[in-house]
PDB file of N, CA, C and O in Angstrom:
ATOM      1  N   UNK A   1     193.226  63.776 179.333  1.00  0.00           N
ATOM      2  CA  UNK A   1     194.655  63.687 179.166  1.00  0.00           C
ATOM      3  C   UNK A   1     195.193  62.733 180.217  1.00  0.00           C
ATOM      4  O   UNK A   1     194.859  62.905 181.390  1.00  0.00           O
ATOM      5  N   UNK A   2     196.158  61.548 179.811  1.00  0.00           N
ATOM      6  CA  UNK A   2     196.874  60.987 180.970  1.00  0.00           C
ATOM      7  C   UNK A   2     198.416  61.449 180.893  1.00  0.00           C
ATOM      8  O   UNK A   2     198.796  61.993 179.856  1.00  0.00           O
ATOM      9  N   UNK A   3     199.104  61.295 181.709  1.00  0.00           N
ATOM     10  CA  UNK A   3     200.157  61.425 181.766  1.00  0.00           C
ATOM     11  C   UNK A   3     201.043  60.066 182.106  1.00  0.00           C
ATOM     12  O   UNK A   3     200.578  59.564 183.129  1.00  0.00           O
ATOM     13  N   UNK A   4     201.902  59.480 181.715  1.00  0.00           N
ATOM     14  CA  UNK A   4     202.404  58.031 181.780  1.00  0.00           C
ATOM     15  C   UNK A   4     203.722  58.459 182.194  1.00  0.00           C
ATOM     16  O   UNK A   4     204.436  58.344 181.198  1.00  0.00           O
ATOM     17  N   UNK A   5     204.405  58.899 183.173  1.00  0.00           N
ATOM     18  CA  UNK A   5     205.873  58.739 183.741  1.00  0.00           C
ATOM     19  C   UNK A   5     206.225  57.576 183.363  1.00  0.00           C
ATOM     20  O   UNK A   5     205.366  56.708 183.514  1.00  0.00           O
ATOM     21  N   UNK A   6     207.362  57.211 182.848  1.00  0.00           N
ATOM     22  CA  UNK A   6     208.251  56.399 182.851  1.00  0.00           C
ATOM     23  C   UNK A   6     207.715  55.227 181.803  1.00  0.00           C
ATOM     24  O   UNK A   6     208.077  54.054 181.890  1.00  0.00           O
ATOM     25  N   UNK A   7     206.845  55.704 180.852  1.00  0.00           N
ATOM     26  CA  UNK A   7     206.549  54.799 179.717  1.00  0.00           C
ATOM     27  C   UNK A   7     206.627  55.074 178.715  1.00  0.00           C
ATOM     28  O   UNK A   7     206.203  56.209 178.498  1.00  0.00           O
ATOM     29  N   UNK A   8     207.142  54.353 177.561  1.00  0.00           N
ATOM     30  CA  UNK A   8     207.403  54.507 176.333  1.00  0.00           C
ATOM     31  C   UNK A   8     206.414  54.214 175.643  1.00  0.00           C
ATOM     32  O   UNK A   8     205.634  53.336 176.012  1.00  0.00           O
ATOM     33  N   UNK A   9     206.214  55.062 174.217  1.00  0.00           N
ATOM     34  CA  UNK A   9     205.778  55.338 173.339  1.00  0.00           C
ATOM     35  C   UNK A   9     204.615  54.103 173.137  1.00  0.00           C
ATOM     36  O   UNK A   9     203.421  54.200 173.420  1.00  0.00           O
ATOM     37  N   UNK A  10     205.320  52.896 172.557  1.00  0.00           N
ATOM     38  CA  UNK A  10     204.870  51.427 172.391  1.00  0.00           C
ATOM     39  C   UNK A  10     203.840  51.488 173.632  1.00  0.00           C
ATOM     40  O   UNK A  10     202.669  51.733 173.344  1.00  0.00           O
ATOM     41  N   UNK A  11     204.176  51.285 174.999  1.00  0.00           N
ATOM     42  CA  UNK A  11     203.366  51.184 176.232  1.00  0.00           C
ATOM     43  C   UNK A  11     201.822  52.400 175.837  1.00  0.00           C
ATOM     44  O   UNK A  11     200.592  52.336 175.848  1.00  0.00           O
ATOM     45  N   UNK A  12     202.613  53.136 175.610  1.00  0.00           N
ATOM     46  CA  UNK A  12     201.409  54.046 176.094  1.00  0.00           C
ATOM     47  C   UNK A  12     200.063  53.962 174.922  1.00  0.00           C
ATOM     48  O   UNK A  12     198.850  53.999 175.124  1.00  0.00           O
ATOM     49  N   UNK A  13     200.731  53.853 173.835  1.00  0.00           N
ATOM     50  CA  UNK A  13     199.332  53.453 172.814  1.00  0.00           C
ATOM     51  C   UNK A  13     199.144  52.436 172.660  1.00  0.00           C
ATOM     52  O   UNK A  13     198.489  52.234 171.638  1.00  0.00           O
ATOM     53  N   UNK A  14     199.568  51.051 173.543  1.00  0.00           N
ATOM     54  CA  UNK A  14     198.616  49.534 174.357  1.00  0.00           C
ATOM     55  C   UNK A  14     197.739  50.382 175.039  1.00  0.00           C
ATOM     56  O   UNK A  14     196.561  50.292 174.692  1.00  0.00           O
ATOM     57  N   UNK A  15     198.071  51.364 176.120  1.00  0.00           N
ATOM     58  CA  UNK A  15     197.247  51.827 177.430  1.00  0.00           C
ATOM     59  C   UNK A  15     196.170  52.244 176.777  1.00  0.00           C
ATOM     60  O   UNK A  15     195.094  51.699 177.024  1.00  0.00           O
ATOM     61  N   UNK A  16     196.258  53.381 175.733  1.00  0.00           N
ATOM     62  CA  UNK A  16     195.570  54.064 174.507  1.00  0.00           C
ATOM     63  C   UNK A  16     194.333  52.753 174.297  1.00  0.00           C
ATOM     64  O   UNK A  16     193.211  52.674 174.798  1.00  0.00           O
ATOM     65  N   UNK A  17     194.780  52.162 173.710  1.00  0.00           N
ATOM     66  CA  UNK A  17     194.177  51.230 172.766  1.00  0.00           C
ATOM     67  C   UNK A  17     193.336  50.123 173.703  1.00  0.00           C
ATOM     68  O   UNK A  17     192.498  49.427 173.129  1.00  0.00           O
ATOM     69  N   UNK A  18     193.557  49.956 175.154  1.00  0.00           N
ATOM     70  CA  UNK A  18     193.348  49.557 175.866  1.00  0.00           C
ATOM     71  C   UNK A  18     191.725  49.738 176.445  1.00  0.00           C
ATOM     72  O   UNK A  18     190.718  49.040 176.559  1.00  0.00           O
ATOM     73  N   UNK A  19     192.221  51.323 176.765  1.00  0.00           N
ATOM     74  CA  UNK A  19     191.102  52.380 177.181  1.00  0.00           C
ATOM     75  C   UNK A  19     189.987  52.571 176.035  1.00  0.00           C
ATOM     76  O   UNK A  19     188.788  52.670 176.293  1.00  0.00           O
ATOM     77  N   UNK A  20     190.475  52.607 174.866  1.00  0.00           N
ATOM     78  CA  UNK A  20     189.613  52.699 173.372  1.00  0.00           C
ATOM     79  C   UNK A  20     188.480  51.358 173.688  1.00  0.00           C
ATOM     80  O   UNK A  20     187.313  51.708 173.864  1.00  0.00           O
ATOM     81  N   UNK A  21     188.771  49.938 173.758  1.00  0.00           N
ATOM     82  CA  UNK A  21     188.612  48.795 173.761  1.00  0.00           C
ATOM     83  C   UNK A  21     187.412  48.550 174.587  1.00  0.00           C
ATOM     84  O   UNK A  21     186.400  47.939 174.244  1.00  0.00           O
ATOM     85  N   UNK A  22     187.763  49.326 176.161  1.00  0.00           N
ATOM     86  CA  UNK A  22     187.019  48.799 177.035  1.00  0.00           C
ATOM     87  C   UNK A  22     185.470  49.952 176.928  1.00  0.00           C
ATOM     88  O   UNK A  22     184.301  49.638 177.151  1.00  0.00           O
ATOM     89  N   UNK A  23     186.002  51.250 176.529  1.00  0.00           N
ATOM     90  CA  UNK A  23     184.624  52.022 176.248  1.00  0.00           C
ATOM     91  C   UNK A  23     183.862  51.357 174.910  1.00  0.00           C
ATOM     92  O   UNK A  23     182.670  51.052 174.897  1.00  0.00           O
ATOM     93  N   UNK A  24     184.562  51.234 174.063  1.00  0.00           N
ATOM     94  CA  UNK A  24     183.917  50.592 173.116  1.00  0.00           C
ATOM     95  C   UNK A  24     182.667  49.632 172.918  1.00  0.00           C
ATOM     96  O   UNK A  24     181.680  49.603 172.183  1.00  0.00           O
ATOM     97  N   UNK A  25     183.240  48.809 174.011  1.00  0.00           N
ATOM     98  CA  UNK A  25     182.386  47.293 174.627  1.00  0.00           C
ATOM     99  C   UNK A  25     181.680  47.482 175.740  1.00  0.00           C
ATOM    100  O   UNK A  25     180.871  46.615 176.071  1.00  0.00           O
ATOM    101  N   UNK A  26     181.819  48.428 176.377  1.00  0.00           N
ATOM    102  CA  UNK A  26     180.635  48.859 177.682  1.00  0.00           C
ATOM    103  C   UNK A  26     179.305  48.908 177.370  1.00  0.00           C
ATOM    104  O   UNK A  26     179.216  48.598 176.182  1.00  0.00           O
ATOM    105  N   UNK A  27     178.500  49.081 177.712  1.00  0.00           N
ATOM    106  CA  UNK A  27     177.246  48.634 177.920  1.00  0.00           C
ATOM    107  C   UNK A  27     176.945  50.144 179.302  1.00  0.00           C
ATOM    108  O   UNK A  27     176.852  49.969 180.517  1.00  0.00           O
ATOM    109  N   UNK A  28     176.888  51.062 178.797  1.00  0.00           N
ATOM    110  CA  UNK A  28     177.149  52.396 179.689  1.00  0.00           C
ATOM    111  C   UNK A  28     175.348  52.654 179.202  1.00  0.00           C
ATOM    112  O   UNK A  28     174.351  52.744 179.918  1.00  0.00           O
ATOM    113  N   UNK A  29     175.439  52.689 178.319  1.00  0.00           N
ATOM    114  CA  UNK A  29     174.030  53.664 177.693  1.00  0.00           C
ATOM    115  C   UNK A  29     173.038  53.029 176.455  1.00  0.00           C
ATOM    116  O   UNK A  29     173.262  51.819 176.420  1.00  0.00           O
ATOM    117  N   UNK A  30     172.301  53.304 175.708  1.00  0.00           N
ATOM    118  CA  UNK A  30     171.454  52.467 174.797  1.00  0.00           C
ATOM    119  C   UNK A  30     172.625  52.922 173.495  1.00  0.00           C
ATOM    120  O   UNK A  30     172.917  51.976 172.764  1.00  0.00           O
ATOM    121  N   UNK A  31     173.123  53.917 173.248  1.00  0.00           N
ATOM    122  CA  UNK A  31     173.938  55.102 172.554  1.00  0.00           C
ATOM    123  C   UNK A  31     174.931  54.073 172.390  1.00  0.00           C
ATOM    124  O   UNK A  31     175.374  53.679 173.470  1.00  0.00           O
ATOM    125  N   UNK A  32     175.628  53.274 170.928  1.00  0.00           N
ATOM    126  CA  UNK A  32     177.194  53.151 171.245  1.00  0.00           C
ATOM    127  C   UNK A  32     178.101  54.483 171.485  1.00  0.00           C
ATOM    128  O   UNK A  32     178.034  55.543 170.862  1.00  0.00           O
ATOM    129  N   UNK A  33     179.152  54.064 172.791  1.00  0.00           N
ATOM    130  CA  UNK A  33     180.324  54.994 172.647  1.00  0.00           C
ATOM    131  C   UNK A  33     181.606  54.797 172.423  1.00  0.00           C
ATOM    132  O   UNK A  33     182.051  53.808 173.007  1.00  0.00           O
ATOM    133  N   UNK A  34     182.303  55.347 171.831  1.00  0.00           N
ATOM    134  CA  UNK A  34     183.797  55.014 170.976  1.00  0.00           C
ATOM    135  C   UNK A  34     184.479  56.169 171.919  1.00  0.00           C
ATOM    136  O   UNK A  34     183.792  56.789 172.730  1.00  0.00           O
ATOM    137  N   UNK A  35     186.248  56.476 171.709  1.00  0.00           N
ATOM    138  CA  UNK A  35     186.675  57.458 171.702  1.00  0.00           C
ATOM    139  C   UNK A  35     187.996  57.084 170.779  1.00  0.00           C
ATOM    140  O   UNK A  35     188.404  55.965 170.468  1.00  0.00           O
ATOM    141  N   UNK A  36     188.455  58.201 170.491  1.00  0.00           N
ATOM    142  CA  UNK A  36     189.473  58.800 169.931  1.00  0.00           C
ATOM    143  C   UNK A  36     190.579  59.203 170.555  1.00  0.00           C
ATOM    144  O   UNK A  36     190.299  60.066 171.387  1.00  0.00           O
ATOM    145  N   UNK A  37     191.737  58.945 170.511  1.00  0.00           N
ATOM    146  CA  UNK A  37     192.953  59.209 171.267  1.00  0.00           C
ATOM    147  C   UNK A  37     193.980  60.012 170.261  1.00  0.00           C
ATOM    148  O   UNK A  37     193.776  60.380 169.103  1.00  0.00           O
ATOM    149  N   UNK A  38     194.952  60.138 170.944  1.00  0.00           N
ATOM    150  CA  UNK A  38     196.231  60.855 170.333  1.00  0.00           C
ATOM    151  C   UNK A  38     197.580  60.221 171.047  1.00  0.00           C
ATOM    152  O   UNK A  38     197.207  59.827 172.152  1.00  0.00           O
ATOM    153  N   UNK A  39     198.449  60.058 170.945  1.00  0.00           N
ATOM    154  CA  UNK A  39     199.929  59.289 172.421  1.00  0.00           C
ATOM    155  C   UNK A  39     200.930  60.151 171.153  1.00  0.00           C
ATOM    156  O   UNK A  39     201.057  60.257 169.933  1.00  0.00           O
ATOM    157  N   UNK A  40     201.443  60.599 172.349  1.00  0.00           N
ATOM    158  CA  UNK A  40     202.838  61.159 171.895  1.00  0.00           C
ATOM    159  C   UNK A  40     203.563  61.458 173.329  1.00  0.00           C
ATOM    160  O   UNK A  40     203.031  61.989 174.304  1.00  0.00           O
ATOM    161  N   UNK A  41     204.994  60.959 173.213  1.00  0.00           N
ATOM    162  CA  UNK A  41     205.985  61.429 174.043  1.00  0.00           C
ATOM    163  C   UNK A  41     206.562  62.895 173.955  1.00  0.00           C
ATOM    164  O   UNK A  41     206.408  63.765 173.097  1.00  0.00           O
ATOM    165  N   UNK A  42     207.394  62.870 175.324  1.00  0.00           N
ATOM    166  CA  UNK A  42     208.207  64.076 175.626  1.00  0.00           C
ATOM    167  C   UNK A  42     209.478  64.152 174.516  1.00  0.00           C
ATOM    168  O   UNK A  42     210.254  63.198 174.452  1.00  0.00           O
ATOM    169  N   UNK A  43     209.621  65.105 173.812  1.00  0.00           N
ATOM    170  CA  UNK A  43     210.774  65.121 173.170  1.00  0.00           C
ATOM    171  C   UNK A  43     212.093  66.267 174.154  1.00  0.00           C
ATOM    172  O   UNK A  43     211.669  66.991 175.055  1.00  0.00           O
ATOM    173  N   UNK A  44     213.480  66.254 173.830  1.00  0.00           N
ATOM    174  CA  UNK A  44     213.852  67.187 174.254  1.00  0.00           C
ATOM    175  C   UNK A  44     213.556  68.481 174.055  1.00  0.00           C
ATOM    176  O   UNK A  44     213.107  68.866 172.976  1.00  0.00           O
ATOM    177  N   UNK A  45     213.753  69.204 174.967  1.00  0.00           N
ATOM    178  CA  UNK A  45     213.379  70.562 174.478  1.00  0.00           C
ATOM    179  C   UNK A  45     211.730  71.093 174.213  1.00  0.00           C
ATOM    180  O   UNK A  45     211.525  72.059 173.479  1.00  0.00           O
ATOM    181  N   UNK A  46     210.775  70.475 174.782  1.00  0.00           N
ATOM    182  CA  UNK A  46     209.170  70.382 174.341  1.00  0.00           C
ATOM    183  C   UNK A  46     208.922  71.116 175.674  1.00  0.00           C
ATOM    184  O   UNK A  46     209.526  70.798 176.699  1.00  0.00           O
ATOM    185  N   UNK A  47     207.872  72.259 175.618  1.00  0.00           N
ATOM    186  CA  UNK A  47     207.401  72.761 176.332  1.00  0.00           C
ATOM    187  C   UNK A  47     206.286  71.618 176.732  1.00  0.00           C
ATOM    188  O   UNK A  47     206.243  70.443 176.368  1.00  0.00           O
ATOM    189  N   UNK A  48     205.226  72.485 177.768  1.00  0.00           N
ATOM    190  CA  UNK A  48     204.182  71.576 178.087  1.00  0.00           C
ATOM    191  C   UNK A  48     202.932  71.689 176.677  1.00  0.00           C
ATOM    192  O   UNK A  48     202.226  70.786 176.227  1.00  0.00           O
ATOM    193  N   UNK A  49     203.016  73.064 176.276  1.00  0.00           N
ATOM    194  CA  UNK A  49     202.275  73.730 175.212  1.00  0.00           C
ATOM    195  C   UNK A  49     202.927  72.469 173.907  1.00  0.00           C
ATOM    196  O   UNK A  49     202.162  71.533 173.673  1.00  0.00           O
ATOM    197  N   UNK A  50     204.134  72.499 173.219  1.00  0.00           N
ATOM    198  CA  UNK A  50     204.201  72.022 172.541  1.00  0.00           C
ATOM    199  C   UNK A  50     204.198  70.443 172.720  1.00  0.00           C
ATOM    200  O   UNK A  50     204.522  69.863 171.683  1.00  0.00           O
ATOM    201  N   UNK A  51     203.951  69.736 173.636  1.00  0.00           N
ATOM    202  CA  UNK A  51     203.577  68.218 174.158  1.00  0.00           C
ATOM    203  C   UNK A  51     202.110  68.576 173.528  1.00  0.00           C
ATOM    204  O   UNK A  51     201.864  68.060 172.438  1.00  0.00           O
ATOM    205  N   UNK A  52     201.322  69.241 173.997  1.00  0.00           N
ATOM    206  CA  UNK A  52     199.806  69.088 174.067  1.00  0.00           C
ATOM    207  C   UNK A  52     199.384  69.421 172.550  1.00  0.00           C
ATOM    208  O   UNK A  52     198.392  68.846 172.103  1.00  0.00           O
ATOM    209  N   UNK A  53     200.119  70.356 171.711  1.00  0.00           N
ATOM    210  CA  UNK A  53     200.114  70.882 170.866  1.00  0.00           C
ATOM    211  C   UNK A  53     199.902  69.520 169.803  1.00  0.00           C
ATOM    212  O   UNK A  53     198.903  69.296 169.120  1.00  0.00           O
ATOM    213  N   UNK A  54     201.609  68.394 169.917  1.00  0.00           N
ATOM    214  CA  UNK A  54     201.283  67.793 168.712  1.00  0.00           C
ATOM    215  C   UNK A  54     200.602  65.982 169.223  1.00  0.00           C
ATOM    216  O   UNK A  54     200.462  64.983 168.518  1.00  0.00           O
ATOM    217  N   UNK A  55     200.237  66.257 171.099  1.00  0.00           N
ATOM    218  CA  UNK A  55     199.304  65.353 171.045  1.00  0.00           C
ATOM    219  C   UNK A  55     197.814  65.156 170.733  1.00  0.00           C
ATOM    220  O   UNK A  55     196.971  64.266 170.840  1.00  0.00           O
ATOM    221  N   UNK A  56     197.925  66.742 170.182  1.00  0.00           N
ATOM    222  CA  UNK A  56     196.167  67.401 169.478  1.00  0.00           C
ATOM    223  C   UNK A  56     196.056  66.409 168.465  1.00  0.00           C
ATOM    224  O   UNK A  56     195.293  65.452 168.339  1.00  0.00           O
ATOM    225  N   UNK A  57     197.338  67.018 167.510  1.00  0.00           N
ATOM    226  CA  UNK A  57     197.614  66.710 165.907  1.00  0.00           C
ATOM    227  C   UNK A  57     197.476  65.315 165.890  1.00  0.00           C
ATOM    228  O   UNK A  57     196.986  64.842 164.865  1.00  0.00           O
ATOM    229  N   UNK A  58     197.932  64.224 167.172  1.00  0.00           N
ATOM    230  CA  UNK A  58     197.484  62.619 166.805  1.00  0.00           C
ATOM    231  C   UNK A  58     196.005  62.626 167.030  1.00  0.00           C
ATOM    232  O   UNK A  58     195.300  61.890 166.339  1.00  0.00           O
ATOM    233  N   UNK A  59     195.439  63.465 168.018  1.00  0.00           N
ATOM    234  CA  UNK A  59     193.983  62.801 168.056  1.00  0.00           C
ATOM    235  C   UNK A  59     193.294  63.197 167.035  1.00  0.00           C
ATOM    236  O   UNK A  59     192.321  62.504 166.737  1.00  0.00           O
ATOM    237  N   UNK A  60     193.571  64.310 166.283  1.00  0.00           N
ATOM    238  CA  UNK A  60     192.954  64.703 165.271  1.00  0.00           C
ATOM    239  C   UNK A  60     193.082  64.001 164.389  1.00  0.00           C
ATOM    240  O   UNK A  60     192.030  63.759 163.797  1.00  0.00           O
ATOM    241  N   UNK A  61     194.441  63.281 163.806  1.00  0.00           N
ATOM    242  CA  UNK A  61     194.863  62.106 163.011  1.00  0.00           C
ATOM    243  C   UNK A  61     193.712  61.019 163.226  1.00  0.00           C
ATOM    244  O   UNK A  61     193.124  60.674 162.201  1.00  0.00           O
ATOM    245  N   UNK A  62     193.337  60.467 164.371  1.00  0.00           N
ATOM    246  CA  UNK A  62     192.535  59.498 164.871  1.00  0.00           C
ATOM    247  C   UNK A  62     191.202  59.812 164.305  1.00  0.00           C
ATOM    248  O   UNK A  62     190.548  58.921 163.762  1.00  0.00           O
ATOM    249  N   UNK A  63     190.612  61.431 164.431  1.00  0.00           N
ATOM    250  CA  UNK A  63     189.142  61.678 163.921  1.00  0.00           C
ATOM    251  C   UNK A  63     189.003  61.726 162.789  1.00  0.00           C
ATOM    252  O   UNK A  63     187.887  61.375 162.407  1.00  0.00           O
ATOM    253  N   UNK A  64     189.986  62.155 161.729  1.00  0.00           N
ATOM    254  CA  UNK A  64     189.903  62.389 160.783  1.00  0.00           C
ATOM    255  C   UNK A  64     190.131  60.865 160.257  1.00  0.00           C
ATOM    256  O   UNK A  64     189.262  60.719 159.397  1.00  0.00           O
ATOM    257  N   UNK A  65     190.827  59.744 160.352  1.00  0.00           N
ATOM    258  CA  UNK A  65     190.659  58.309 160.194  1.00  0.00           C
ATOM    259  C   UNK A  65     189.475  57.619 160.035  1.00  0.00           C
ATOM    260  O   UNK A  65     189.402  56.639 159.293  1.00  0.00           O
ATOM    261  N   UNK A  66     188.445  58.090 160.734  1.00  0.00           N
ATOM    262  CA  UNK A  66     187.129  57.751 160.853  1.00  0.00           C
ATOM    263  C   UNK A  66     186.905  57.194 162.429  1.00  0.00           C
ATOM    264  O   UNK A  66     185.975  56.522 162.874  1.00  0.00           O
ATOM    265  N   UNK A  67     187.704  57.548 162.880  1.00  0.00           N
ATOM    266  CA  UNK A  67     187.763  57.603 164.591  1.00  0.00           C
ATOM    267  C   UNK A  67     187.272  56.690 165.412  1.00  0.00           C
ATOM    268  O   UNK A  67     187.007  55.750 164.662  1.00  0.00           O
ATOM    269  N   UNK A  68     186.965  56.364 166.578  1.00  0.00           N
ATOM    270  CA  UNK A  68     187.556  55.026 167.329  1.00  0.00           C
ATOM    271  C   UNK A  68     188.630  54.502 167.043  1.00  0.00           C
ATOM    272  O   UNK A  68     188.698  53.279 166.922  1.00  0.00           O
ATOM    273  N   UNK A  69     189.913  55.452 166.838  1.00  0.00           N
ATOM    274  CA  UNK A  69     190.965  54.632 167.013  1.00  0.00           C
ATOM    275  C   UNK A  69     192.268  55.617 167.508  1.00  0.00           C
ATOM    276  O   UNK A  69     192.223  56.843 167.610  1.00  0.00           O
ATOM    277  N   UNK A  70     193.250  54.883 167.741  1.00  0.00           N
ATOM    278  CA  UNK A  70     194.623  55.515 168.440  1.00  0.00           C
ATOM    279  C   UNK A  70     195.509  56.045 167.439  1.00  0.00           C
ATOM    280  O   UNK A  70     195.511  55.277 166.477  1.00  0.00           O
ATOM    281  N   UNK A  71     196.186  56.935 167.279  1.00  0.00           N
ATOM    282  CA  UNK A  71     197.062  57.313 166.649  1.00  0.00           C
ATOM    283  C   UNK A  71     198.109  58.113 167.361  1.00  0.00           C
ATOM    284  O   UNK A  71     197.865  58.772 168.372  1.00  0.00           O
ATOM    285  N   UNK A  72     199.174  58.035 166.846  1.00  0.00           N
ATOM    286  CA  UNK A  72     200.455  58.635 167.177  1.00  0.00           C
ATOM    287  C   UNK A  72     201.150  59.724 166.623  1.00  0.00           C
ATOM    288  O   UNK A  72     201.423  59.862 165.431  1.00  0.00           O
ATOM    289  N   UNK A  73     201.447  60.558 167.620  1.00  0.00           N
ATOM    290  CA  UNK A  73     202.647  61.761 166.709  1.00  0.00           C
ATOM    291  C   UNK A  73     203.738  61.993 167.122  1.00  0.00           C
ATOM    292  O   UNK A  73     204.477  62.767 166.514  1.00  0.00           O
TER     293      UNK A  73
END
């Protein structure tokens, strides 16, 4: 999980997509590795539970896509 103070939506799934990019292309292991993300902002009124809740629902969006990729909720 990151947390991005003071960045918007747009910013944060570049950062997302960023981070996706550079594991992607590493050279870590013989194994390719990908990941899967989720970005969603603070709405009013959002607990911490319901932040995490529907930043599940994007990464799950992302796996169920066929995954290595960013999605938003």
């Amino acid at each position: 999980m990151l947390l991005l103070p003071e960045t918007n939506l747009e910013k944060a799934y570049t950062i997302a997509e960023s981070i996706r990019k550079i594991v992607e292309q590493s050279e870590w292991s013989y194994t390719p590795i990908t990941i899967s993300s989720g970005v969603s902002m603070v709405k009013q009124g959002d607990t911490p539970t319901t932040l995490i809740r529907r930043t599940d629902v994007a990464l799950y969006k992302s796996k169920n896509a066929g995954r290595n990729k960013v999605s938003i909720c």
